[in-house]
N, C-alpha and C positions, 0 to 999 in steps of 0.2 A: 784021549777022551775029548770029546767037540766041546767045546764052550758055546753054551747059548750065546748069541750075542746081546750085548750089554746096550739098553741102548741110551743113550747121551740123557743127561738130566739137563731138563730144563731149568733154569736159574728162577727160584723163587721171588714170586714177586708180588705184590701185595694188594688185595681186590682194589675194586677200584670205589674211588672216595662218595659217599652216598651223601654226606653231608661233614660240615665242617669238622667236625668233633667225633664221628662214625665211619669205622672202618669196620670190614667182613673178612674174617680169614678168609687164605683159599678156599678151605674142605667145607665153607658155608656155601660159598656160590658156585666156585668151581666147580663140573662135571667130570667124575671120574673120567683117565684118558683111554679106558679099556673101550668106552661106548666109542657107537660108528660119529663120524665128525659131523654128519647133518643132527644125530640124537643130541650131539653134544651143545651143537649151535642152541638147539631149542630149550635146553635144559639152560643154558647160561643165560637164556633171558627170560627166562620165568625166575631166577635162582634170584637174577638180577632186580626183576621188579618185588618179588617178594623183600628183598633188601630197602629197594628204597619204599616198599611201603611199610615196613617193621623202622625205619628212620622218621619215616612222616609220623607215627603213632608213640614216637619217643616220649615219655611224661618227664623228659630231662630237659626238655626246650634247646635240645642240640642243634636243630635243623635250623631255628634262630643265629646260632651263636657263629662269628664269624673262623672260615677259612680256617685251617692249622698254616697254611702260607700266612698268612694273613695275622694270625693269631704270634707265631713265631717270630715276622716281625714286629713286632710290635716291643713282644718278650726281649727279643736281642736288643730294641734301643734302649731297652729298663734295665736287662739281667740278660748279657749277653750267654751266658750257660744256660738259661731255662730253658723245658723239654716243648715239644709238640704238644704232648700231652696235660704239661700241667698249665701249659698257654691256654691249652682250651677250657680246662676244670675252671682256670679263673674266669675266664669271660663268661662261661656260665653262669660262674657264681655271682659275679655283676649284674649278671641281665636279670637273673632272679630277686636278686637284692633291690634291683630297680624296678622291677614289676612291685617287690612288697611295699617297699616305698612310695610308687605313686598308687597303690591301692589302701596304703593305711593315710596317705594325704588326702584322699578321696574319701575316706570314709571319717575323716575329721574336719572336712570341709563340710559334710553331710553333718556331724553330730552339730557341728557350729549354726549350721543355717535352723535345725529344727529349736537348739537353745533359742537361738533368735524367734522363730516365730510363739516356741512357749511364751517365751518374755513378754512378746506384744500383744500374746492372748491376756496373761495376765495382766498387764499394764490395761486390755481393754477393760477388761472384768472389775478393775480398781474401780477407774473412772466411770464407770457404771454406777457402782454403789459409791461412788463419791456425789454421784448427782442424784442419785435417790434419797441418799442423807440430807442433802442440801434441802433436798424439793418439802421432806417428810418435817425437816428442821420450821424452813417457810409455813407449812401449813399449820406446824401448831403454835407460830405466831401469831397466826392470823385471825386464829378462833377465840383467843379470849378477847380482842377488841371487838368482834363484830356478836358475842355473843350477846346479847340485853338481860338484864334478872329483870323479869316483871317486878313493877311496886308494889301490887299484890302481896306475891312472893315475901317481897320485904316487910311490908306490914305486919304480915302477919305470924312475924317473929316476936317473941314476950320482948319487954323492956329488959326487963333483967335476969333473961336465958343466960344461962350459963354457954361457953361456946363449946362445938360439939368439937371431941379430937378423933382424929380419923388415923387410924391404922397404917404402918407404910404402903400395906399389899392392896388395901381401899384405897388409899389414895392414889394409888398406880392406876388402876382401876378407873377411877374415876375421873381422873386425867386422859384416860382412853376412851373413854366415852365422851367425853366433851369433845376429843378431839375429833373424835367420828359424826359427834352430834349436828345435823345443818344449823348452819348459822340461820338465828332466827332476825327477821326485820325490826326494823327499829319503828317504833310507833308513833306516830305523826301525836301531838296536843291536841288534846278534844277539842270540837269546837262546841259550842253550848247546847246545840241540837245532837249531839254523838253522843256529849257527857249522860243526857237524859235517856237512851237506850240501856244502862250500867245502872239506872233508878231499881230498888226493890219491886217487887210488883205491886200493890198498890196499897201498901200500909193498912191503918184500922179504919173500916167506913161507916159511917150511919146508917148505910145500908142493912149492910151485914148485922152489926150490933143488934138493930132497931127490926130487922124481919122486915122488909117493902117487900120484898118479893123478886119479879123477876123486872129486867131491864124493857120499858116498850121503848124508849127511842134515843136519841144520842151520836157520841161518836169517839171511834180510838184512835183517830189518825196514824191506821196503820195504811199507809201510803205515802208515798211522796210527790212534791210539787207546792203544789197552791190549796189552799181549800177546797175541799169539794163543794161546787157551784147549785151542786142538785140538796145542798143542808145548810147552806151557811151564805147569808147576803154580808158582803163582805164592803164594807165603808170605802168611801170616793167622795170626802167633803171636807168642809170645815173640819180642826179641831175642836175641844170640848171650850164652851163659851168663846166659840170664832178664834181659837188661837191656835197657831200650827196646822197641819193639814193630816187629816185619816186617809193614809194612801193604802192600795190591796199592795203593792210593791214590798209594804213591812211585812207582811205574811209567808211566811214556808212553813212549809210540812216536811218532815224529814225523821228516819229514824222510832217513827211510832209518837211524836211529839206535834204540837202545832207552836208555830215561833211567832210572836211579833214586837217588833223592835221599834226603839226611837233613838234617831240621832239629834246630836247637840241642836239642830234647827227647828225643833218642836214637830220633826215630820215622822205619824206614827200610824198607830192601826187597828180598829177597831170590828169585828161582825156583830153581825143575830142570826140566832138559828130558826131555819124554817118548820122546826122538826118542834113537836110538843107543846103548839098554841094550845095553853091549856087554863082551866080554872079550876085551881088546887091541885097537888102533888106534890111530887118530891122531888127536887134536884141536885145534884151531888158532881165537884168536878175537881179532878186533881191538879194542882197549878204549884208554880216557883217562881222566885226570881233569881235574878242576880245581885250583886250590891247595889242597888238603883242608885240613881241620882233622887233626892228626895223630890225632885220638881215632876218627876213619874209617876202616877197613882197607878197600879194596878189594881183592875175592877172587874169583880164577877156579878151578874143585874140579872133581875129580871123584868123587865121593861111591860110597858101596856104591850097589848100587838094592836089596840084603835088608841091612839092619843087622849087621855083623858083631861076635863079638866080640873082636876085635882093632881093633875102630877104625880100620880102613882109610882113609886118606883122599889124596889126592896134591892139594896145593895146587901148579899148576902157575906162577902167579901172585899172588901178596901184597906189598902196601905197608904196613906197619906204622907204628910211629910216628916212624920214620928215613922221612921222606915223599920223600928222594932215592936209597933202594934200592931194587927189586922184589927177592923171594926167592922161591927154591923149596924148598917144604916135602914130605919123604915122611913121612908117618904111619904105621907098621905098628906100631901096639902102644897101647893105651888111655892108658899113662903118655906126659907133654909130655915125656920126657926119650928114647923110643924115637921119632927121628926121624932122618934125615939133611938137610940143607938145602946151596943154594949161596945167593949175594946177587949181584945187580948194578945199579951206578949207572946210574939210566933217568929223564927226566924225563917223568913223568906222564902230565905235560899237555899232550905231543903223543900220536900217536896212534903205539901200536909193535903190531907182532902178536906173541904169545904161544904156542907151541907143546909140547905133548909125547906124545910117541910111547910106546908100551907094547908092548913084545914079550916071547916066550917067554926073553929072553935079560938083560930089564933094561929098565929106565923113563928116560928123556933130555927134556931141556927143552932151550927154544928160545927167542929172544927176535931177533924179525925174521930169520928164519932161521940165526943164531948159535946151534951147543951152549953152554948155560951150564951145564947141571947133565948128572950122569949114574948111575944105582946100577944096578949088574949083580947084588947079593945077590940070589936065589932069596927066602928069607926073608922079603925086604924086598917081596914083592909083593903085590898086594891079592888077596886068596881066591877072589873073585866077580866078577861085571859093573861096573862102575861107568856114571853118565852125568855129563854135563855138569849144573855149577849157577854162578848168578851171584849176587855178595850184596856187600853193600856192611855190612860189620861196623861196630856200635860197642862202642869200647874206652871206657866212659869214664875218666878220672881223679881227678875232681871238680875240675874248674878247667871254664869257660863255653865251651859247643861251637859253634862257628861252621859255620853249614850249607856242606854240600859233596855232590858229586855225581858219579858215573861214569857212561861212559859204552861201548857194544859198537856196533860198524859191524856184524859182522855172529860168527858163530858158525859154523863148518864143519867136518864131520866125515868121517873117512877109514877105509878098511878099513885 
């Protein structure tokens, strides 16, 4: 019986190496030997790229890790027995161990820098409300010094008010409000023309009391400056018996008031009004002073308007150097000895209204609606028109004058 022929085996040998750590059996790549040897060429390199693309897609990171030559020696300088095989497992295992390691250093380098930037957000955020604190601390230091209590305000708390107690949650309150509240300015010392703006309006008049009716002439000095030139011949001479000098320079208007002053050198200020040349009426005008120097008369008149020679003169108004009487002077006769007068205790330096009346029958003075004075002689009356004049006299004595001032709210005149 023929024996096929046998034919010789070829010596197994092992695919060939795709990468360090990846080998292919034969029956992976290998082409059976039955095919024709052109089919076999083509299958062995498709078998072959299909290998090393199944090595490149390793999720073992084989294709990284080095050589089995390579790996083995390494193995034989350490552990001259150790395999191919488990030379490579290790290096694997290293390279993986070294990938996690520098990605868990990476990822604690990351956790470190974002702590850092938290930190210096909040270190920012601190210092933020450290300086709002500061600012808010400042500002409510600042409001109780610049806040002012009017004296009003204070006034007009009773003497012996009990003090009021305020609630903690009121007083929270109202610490907050203040704190919010603008600082109010500080308010400059009246000067004696401001203080007379803060006057009542115009106290009790003879007017009003007595029924005159309505006002035909006069004036309120609401304006400021100087006198008004179109009602008021305003003095540019001598003082009173040639002493000191009646300058317009003592005159201002200001605040609804008219002012006229004298300083220590006798230099002072007197008008007349062009307004109400008349014979018989009523005149009525609100005046003040200050602490005068007693060497100051303050004087309200009503003068001739043709120079008589009797010397007419009705001082309705005078403070002499008794600075706590006002009097009433009637003049009918050139000699200081033809006069009749009343006096009454007045102080000054509030504001009182002054009145007197002139009829066919007798001449009456007023002091805030009050008769104080009254002459019914015929005789005793003045011949002609008179008007209104205001003048602030100096008496001096020869002892040092202390400046002093009057002062008119307003001048009003009656049929």
């Amino acid at each position: 019986m023929r024996r096929a022929a046998v034919r010789p085996r070829r010596p197994r040998r092992s695919g060939p190496r795709i990468a360090s750590c990846f080998s292919l059996p034969p029956r992976l790549w290998l082409p059976p030997a039955r095919q024709p040897f052109a089919r076999r060429g083509l299958l062995l390199k498709k078998n072959i790229a299909i290998a090393i693309s199944i090595g490149a897609l390793s999720l073992t990171g084989c294709g990284l890790a080095p050589s089995a030559e390579q790996a083995a020696g390494q193995a034989g300088a350490a552990v001259g027995t150790a395999s191919t095989g488990q030379a490579s497992e290790s290096a694997s295992a290293k390279t993986v161990s070294a990938h996690a390691a520098k990605a868990a250093a990476a990822k604690t380098a990351a956790t470190k820098a974002a702590a850092a930037k938290a930190a210096a957000a909040t270190a920012a955020v601190a210092k933020a409300a450290a300086a709002k604190t500061a600012a808010a601390k400042t500002a409510t230091a600042a409001v109780p010094a610049a806040v002012a209590v009017p004296a009003a305000a204070t006034a007009a708390v009773p003497a012996k008010a009990a003090p009021a107690v305020v609630a903690p949650a009121a007083a929270s309150a109202a610490t907050a409000a203040a704190q919010k509240a603008p600082a109010a300015p500080a308010q400059p010392a009246p000067a004696p023309v401001a203080a007379a703006a803060t006057t009542p309006a115009s106290g009790t008049q003879a007017a009003s009391t007595l029924g005159w009716g309505s006002v035909v002439a006069g004036d309120e000095f609401n304006y400021t400056g100087t006198p008004d030139r179109t009602k008021w011949s305003v003095y540019n001479s001598p003082g009173h018996a040639g002493k000191g000098v009646r300058s317009p320079q003592a005159w201002s208007v200001a605040s609804g008031v008219a002012t006229v002053s004298g300083d220590s050198a006798g230099t002072t200020g007197g008008m007349s009004a062009k307004f109400a040349n008349q014979k018989y009426g009523r005149w009525e005008t609100r005046m003040k002073t200050n602490r005068r120097d007693s060497e100051y008369h303050p004087v309200l008149i009503l003068n001739p308007v043709i120079k008589s020679s009797t010397c007419d003169e009705v001082d309705y108004a005078e403070s002499t150097a008794d600075t706590t009487l006002v009097k009433f002077f009637l003049h009918y006769a050139c000699s200081g000895t033809k006069q009749t007068y009343a006096s009454k205790a007045v102080d000054t330096t509030q504001w009182h209204n002054y009145a007197v009346e002139w009829t066919p029958t007798g001449i009456t003075g007023y002091i805030d609606g009050v008769k104080t004075f009254t002459d019914t002689i015929p005789a005793h009356q003045p011949s002609g028109s008179v008007h209104q004049t205001l003048q602030l006299d100096w008496f001096p004595d020869g002892s040092s004058t202390t400046p002093s001032w009057m002062q008119v709210d307003w001048v009003r005149v009656y049929k």
